[in-house]
Structures are given as structure tokens and as C-alpha cells.
C-alpha positions, 0 to 999 in steps of 0.5 A: 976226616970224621962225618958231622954228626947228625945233631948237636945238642948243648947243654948249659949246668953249672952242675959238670956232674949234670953235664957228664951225665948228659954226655954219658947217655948220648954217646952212643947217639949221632949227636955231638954233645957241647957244655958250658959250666957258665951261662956267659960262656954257654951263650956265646957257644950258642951264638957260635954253632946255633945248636938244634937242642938247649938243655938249659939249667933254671938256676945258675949263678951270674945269670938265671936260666930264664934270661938265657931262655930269652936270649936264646928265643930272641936271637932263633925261635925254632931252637928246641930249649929244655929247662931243668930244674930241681925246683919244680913249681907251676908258676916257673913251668908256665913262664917258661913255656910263656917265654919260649921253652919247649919243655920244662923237666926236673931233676934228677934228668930222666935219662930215657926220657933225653934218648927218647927226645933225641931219637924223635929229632934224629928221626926228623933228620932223617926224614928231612935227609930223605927230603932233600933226596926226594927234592933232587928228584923232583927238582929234575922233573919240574925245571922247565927251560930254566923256570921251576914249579909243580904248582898248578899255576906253573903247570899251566905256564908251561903248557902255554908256553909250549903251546905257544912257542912254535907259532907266536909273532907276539906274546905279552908276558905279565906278572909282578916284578921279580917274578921271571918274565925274562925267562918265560921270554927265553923259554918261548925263543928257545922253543921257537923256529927262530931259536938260533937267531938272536935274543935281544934285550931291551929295558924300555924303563932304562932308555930316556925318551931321546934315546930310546928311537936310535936304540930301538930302530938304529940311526945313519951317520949324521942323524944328530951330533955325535953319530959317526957311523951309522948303527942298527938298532935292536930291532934289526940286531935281533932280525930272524930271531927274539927281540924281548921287550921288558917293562913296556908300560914305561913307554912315552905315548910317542914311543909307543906310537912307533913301536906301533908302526914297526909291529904293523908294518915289520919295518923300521926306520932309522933315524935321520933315514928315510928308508924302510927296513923290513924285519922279521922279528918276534916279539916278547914284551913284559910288564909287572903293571895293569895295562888295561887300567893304563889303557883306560886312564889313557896312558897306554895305547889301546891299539898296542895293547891289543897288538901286543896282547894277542897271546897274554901270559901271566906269572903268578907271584911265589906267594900264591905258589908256595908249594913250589918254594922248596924246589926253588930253595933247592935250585938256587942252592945248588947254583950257588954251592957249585958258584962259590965251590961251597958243599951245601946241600940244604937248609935247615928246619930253622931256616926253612921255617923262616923261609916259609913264613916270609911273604916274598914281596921281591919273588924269585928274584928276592928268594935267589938273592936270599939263598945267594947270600946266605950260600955265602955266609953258610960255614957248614953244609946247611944254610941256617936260620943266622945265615938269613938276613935279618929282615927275615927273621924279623919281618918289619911290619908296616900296620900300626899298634895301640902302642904306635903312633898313626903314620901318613901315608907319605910317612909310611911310603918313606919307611917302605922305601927304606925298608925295601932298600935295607932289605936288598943292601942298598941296590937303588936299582933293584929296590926300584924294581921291587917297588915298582917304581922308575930307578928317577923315582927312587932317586927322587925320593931319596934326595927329597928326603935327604933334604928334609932331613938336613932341613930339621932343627937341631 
């Protein structure tokens, strides 16, 4: 089986001799050369293998080369198109340019002046192959326990949690949703004396209040109808080791109260028990929200919060880390490609300038969803631009125009939450997540607006 080539470049002529010339003077070239005598069937090649070059003829029957342009610029902007013509005016050259093209040449084709323009993008691949070669390299030196990042901000992380590791009883993990706090808190047990006892996890927005006692501290049998036998709790399921708790914020004032007891005292007490236990558990817990304004408003226990807080380490969002994106690109990857048995190794120059122009509201988590699917839908060996979702490539905004109606803010809060959800196929849960929200909040809203859409007159 033959190596792909370097390129492939399609022209678009309703001239074939035009089109074997072009063939002609790229052959000896690493490119694969594509044609199209029709712009229709051009077109649709186009949509078919997303070339990286277009040289696309001004004036063709059935459809002109400046609509083509269009389609093209529309469906992937980073695409090279090269207009030709043999009707060279400033007007054409400068709605063309307007419209997306890259360049504007007359014919005849200047057949160095092609070569040369290859050989520059050739050169390009070869840089970026040399990239992706540097990044492996540089992916080895930056993972940490599982967490990956060269940015100073991620620096510091990691030197805090090595500092930290070997002797903390507490640590409060901050940062916004998406943004690795469970890792950190495996990092941090991983490091610790108590690395081979256990790692629990508990998501305290998960548990309702009535369940969230017996969950945490256990219960004996006869507690309450349904207890058959008696059951220990996470925190005496974790004894000698980790016990994670995330999303700490969404605690009810009497949760917090006996979680405050248990950290004091390093006892718990299962329900309908009037024993004591003593534990010896370390404590890792986490939240994307701001606990000292919730201390302030009164919904967060300020004693807690300084038990907690004792260590305090904070996860920067990946938009202000974004030198560390093309080593996360690489990292999720070469999970997914060894995950779905697929050979890719990379990402396109169109993809990674999609990529590097999207803000990342979700963070890792969001950009590991991303590149999984786009691991997925990848037919070759690089993840292009048509293999991100299509809220990448065009990013729904959310600001107004002249042209747009002004929205209220319940309105604008109802499109976010759509937006979001579209975003991430429909997951409640972890569009939750990214808005930061209770998954009942989400539901709430969602069926609030499906009652007022069956409430509109027809």
C-alpha cells in the first residue's frame, strides 16, 4: 500500500486541457492531484476529501467560480482557493479576495509560480510533521499523574501538589467545572502515604438531603424502613486512605454541620447508631463556585470552609492556559486513536486553527469530548476542520447586532442552556455541569420551557 501523499490540491476547469496541465507540473511533487471538469461535481469532490488547495477556474458554465468560492469559504475557511481567470480586472480580483480567495491569477497558469506555491505548503507540512514529532516529546515531559501542561499556571499546580502530597489532612480543590479537580485529587492520593488505601468518590450535587447522611457516614440495620443490614459509609469505606469530595458547595447547611463534626473529631456515626467511629481519612474536596462569597451571603459555613481551606489549590481554566492546548490535542489524541484502534496521529492546520480560535467554556472536559468525537469521525490519519462539531466551526454568539432583536436576560438564559446542550448532544448531565447548575435545575428549566412552548397559540 502506497504512503498518502503529502497534499492534495483540487482543481476545478472546464478547460481538461488546463486541468492536465496542472497535473503535469505537480507530478513530480508529493501531492495527489484531483479534477473536476464541472463545478457540481467539483463541489461535491470538495465536500467529499476537503482538499488543502482549490484552484478554481472564474468562468464556468452552470455555475461561476465566485459561487463556488462561497460554498467553499462557507463550509471551511482555512481552505487555500486560488481563482483563475483570463479576464483579469481589479473589480473581479477584489470581490474575490472580499469573498474568501486566497489569491487571484490569470491565465495562462504560470507553472513555476504553482510549484512555488506548493512547495511553500509542502514546506508547511513538513514543519507541522515535525511539530507533531516535538509534541510527542514534549507530551512526555509535561504529564503529571495524569494532568498535562507547560503553562506556568500548570507548573505551579504541580509543584503545589508535590509539595503538598505527603502531608496534607485536607485540601480544597477550586476552579471551574471541566477543569480537572478529580485529577488533582488523585494526583495528591497518589502522592501520598496513604496511596494504597483506598480512593472514594462522592458527588455531593448527586445525593439528596435524605440520602446524603447514610451515604456519607453509613447506617445499622433497622435506621429506617428498607435498611436490612447494616452498611458503612464512604467515609469509613475510604478509612486509611482518600475520601474525594466533589462539588462541596451544593451541601445543605445541616450536611454541612456533620461533615464539620467528622473533620473535627475523625469520627463518624452511622445513622440510628449511637457509636462513634474513628477514622483516618484524608480529605480532598472541590467546587467550581466562589465559597467565600457563599460564606458571606450565609450559605456556606465559614468554619468549614477554613477547615477545609487549609490547603487551597485553584485550576486555571484552559482559556487562560492556552499554550498547553496543543499538548492536550495530542494527549486526548493518542487516547482516543489507541481507544477506537484508528491510526491518527494529529490534527489538521484547519482544525487546529478552529481549535485555537474557540473559547473553551466546558475546559478539558469539553476539549476530550471534541477530539473523542472527532477520533471517531476521522477517515484518515488527521482529525480535520469537518470532523469538529459544528459549534466550533461556527461558534454561536450570544451578543446582539443592529440587525438583532434585544433579548431579556430569561430569554438569553434559555438560548445559552439550548446552545450548551446542543453543544454536547443532548447530555442533561453534563450540560449541568458546564453551566453549573444542579442537573433539577436543568430539568426544571427545560420542562418550564416546554410548557410555555405548548402554551403558544397556533
Amino acid at each position: 500500500m502506497s504512503e498518502p501523499k503529502a497534499l492534495t490540491l483540487l482543481a476545478i476547469d472546464d478547460s481538461a486541457e488546463n486541468l492536465e496541465l496542472v497535473r503535469a507540473a505537480l507530478e513530480p511533487m508529493d501531492v495527489e492531484v484531483l479534477t473536476a471538469v464541472d463545478p457540481r461535481v467539483g463541489f461535491a469532490t470538495f465536500q467529499k476529501i476537503r482538499p488543502r488547495v482549490v484552484l478554481l477556474d472564474l468562468i464556468m458554465p452552470h455555475q461561476s467560480g465566485i459561487e463556488i468560492l462561497e460554498r467553499i469559504v462557507t463550509l471551511d475557511p482555512v481552505t487555500d482557493v486560488i481563482l483563475l481567470t483570463s479576464h483579469y480586472s481589479p473589480e473581479s480580483a477584489v470581490e474575490a479576495i472580499q469573498k474568501g480567495a486566497s489569491d487571484y491569477w490569470t491565465k495562462p497558469l504560470d507553472v513555476e509560480k504553482l510549484r512555488t506555491r506548493i512547495s511553500g505548503l509542502l514546506g508547511d507540512a513538513a514543519r507541522r510533521r515535525a511539530t507533531l514529532r516535538l509534541d510527542r516529546e514534549l507530551l512526555d515531559a509535561y504529564q503529571f499523574e495524569g494532568l498535562v501542561g507547560r503553562s506556568p499556571l500548570m507548573l505551579d499546580v504541580f509543584a503545589r501538589i508535590r509539595r503538598i502530597a505527603a502531608h496534607f489532612r485536607t485540601v480544597l480543590v477550586t476552579g471551574a467545572t471541566g477543569t480537572g479537580k478529580e485529577l488533582v485529587a488523585q494526583a495528591l492520593h497518589r502522592r501520598s502515604p496513604v496511596s494504597k488505601g483506598k480512593f472514594a468518590v462522592c458527588n455531593c450535587s448527586a445525593l439528596v438531603e435524605n440520602l446524603l447522611e447514610s451515604e456519607l457516614f453509613g447506617y445499622v440495620r433497622g435506621a429506617f424502613t428498607g435498611a436490612l443490614q447494616d452498611k458503612p459509609g464512604l467515609f469509613e469505606h475510604a478509612d486509611g486512605g482518600t475520601i474525594f469530595l466533589d462539588e462541596i458547595g451544593e451541601l445543605s447547611p445541616s450536611a454541612q454541620a456533620k461533615l464539620l463534626r467528622v473533620l473535627q473529631n475523625r469520627q463518624v456515626q452511622r445513622v440510628g447508631s449511637v457509636t462513634p467511629r474513628s477514622i483516618d481519612v484524608r480529605v480532598v474536596a472541590a467546587t467550581h463556585r466562589d465559597l467565600k462569597a457563599m460564606v458571606r451571603s450565609g450559605q456556606f459555613r465559614e468554619d468549614l470552609y477554613y477547615r477545609l481551606a487549609i490547603v487551597e489549590i485553584t485550576l486555571p481554566s484552559l482559556a487562560s492556559r492556552r499554550e498547553d492546548l496543543p499538548l492536550l490535542q495530542r494527549h486526548f489524541v493518542e487516547k482516543f486513536a489507541a481507544e477506537y484502534g484508528k491510526p491518527i496521529f494529529g490534527l489538521t492546520r484547519r482544525a487546529q486553527t478552529v481549535m485555537a480560535a474557540y473559547q473553551w467554556p466546558g475546559n478539558i472536559r469539553e476539549l476530550e469530548n471534541v477530539i473523542g468525537n472527532a477520533c471517531m469521525m476521522a477517515e484518515g490519519n488527521l482529525i480535520d476542520g469537518s470532523d469538529l462539531p459544528e459549534n466550533l466551526r461556527a461558534p454561536v454568539s450570544l451578543g446582539t447586532t443592529s440587525t438583532e432583536p434585544l433579548l431579556s436576560m430569561e430569554e438569553m438564559q434559555k438560548r445559552h442552556v439550548l446552545h450548551v446542550l446542543e453543544a454536547v448532544g443532548g447530555h442533561k448531565a453534563r450540560a449541568a455541569e458546564i453551566l453549573g447548575i444542579g442537573r433539577a435545575t436543568i430539568y426544571q428549566m427545560l420542562s418550564k420551557m416546554k410548557i410555555e412552548e405548548e402554551s403558544k397559540p397556533v
